[in-house]
N, C-alpha and C positions, 0 to 999 in steps of 0.2 A: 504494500500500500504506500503513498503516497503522503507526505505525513508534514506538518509544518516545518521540518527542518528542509524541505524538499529532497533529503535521501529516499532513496528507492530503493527495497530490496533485492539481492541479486535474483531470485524466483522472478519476479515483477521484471527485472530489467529484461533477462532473457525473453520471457513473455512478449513484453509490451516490444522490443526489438525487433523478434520474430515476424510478430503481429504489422509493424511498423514499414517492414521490408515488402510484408506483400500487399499491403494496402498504398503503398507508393509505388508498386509495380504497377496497380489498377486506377492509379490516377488520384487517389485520394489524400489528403492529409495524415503525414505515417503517424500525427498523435494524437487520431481519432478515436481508436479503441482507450488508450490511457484517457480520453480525455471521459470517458464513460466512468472513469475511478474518481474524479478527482469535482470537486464542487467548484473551487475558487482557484484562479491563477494569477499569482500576485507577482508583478514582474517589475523591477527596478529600472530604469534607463531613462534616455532622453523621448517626449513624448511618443513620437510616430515608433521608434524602434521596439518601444516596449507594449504601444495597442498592437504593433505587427504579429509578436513576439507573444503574447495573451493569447490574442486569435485563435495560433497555429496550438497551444498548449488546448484549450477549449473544443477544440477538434474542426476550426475554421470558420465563416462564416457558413459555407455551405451546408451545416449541419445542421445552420434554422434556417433556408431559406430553399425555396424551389428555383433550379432557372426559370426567367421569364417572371417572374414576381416582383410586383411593385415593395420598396423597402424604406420604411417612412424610422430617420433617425433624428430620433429626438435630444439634442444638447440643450445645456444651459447657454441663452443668450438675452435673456428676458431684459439686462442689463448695460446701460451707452458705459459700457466698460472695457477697460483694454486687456489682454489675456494675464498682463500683470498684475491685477487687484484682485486675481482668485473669484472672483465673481460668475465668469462665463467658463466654458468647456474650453480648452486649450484649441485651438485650429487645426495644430498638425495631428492632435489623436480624431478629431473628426474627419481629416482627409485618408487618414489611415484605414478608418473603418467603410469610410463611403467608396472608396478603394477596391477594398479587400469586397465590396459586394457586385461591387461592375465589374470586375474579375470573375466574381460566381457565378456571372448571367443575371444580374439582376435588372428589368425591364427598364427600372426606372428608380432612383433615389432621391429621395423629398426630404431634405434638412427642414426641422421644421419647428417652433416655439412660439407660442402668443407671448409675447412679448410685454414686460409690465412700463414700460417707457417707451418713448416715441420708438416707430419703429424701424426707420429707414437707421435711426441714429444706432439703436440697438447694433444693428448691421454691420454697418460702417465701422465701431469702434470694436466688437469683438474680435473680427479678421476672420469671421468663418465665411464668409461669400466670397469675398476675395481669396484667401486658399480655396477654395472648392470650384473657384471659376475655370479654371482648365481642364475640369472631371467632366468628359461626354456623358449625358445622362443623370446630370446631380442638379439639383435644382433647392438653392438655399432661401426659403421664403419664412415670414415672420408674420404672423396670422392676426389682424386685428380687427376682423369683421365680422358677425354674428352669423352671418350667413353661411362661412364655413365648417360651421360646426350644427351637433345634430343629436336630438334631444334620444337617450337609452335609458332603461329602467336597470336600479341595482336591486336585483332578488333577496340578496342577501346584506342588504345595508341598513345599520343601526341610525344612523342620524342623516342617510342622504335615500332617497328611493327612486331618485331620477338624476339626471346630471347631460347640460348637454357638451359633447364628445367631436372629437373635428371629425369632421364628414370620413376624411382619407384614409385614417385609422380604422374605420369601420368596412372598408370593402377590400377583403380577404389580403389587408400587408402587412407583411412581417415589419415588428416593432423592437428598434436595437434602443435602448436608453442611453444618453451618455452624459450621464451628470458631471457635474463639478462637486469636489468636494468642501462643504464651507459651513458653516455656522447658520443660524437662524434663529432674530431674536424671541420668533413666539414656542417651534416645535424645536429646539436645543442644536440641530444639526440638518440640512437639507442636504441631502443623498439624492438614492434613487426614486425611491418611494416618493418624497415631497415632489421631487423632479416633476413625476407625474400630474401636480397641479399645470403645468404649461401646456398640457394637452386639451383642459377644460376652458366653458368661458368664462363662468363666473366663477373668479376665484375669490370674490369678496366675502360670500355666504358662508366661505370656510374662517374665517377670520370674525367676525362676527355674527353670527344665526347659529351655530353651532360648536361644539366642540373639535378643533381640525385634527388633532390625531385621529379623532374615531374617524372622520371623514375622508380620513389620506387613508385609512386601510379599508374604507369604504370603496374607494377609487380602484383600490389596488384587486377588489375582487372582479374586475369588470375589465380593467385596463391591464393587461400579463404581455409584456417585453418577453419577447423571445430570449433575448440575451440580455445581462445589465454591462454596460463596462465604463468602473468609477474614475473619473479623471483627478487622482491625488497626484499628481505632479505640483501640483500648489494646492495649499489648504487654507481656508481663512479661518481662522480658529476664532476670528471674535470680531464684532463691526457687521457680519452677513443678515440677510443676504445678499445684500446691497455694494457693503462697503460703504466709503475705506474702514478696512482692519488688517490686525495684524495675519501676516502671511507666512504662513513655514511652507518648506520641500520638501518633503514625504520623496520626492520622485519616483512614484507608485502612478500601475495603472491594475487594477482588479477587476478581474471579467468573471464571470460566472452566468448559467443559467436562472439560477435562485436569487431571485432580486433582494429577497429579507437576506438572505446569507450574503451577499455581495456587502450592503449599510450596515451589517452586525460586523463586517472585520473591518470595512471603512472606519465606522466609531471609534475603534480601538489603537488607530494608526499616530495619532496623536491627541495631544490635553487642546480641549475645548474651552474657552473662558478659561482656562487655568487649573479645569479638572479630568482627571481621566475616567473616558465613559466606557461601560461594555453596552450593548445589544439591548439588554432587557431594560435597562434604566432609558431608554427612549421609546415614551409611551405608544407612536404610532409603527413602531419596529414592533415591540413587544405584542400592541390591538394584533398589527397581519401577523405575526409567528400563532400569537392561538386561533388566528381565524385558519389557519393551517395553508397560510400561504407560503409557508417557509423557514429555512432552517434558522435560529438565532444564537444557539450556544456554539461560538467559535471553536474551543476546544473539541468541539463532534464534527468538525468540516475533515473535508480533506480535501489538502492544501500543498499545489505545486507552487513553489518557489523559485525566481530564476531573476537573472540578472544582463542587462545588456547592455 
């Protein structure tokens, strides 16, 4: 098994090797069967080398998606902020992953965020349209009209029982999350989970008419990312979501399928305001673990490590 030091037993090596040789004779990603062991891959580097470098550990992107499928990736841009104030998703891990899906045959890629500030500015100052402008097939738009989006009922939601949802999301596309990792003055920490409010319109009723933890794992039972992959190359530990605050480099990118398990080892990568959090003490991580959307005790993941 595969285990937070990232050693790998010699049994597993040989295995997964074997496995790895003829699954790259057939064309596929040789760390597609390992990536069936392994929940989280936490990979150390300079942005784009180490979403590359996740990717390939995860078993690729082709693993969630179909050729010919539209692929709607969601980053943080909601913010007229520059990739230095930790606020928005880094640009190069976003070209990385919009990349890695027009590689896979993906029909079409829609970078996409309702944005909470003007939005052309939003744009402009994050640097994700302008990296993505030479991607054939990528299309970086910042949604600030009601009309895009499209009213769904939650079966299973305690304080929401409808929510409307951007239209694009809803007609059969795979969904890659790519949050930034930062602070947030009302739920302690915006991940991927909160991430998911930029998909809605009305994010005000979370903020006031309800309680927003219960509402972000209300989202989360309607809204399921194929993939999550956490942008901690910069963390805002304090000041978010917004900014300015202060800024540490993690220089981490953490990919997983299991969105709760991806924000439960995010938490724990550095001190928030000046405390250190696990998983359970963030009440809308904690609401989705018991609604059984996912895994939260770090110590139960298992955890490829790696460096580039």
């Amino acid at each position: 098994m595969i285990g937070d030091s990232g050693i790998i037993s010699r049994r597993q090596f040989i295995i997964t090797t074997a496995a790895g040789v003829a699954i790259g004779l057939a064309g596929y990603p040789p760390f597609l069967r390992a990536a069936e062991e392994v929940d989280l891959a936490v990979i150390s580097g300079e942005p784009a080398a180490a979403t590359r470098k996740a990717l390939e550990v995860v078993g690729g992107v082709a693993r969630f998606m179909k050729k010919g499928q539209r692929v709607i990736i969601k980053p943080n841009m909601s913010f007229a902020r520059t990739p230095d104030f930790a606020a928005t998703t880094h640009p190069q891990v976003v070209v990385a992953v919009a990349q890695a899906c027009i590689d896979a045959g993906a029909r079409e890629v829609l970078v996409l965020d309702h944005t909470l500030q003007r939005a052309e500015l939003c744009l402009e100052r994050a640097g994700i349209r302008d990296a993505c402008r030479s991607l054939p097939g990528v299309h970086v738009l910042a949604l600030q009209d009601r009309k895009f989006f499209r009213e769904i009922r939650i079966p299973q939601g305690k304080v929401l029982d409808r929510v409307e949802v951007l239209t694009d999301l809803l007609d059969n596309a795979v969904l890659i999350n790519v949050p930034v990792a930062k602070s947030h003055s009302t739920t302690g920490v915006s991940l991927g989970l909160k991430g998911l409010m930029g998909l809605i319109w009305d994010r005000e009723s979370f903020h006031f008419q309800f309680n927003i933890n219960q509402g972000i794992a209300d989202l989360a039972t309607v809204i399921k990312p194929q993939l999550t992959i956490l942008d901690a190359t910069r963390a805002m530990v304090s000041g978010g979501p917004g900014g300015p605050g202060d800024v540490k480099k993690p220089n981490l990118i953490i990919a997983g399928a299991d969105p709760v398990a991806v924000d439960s080892y995010g938490v724990g990568i550095v001190p928030w305001y000046g405390r250190n959090l696990k998983g359970r003490q963030v009440e809308h991580l904690l609401a989705a673990h018991q609604r059984g959307l996912g895994k939260i005790d770090v110590e139960k993941l298992r955890i490829y490590k790696g460096t580039v």
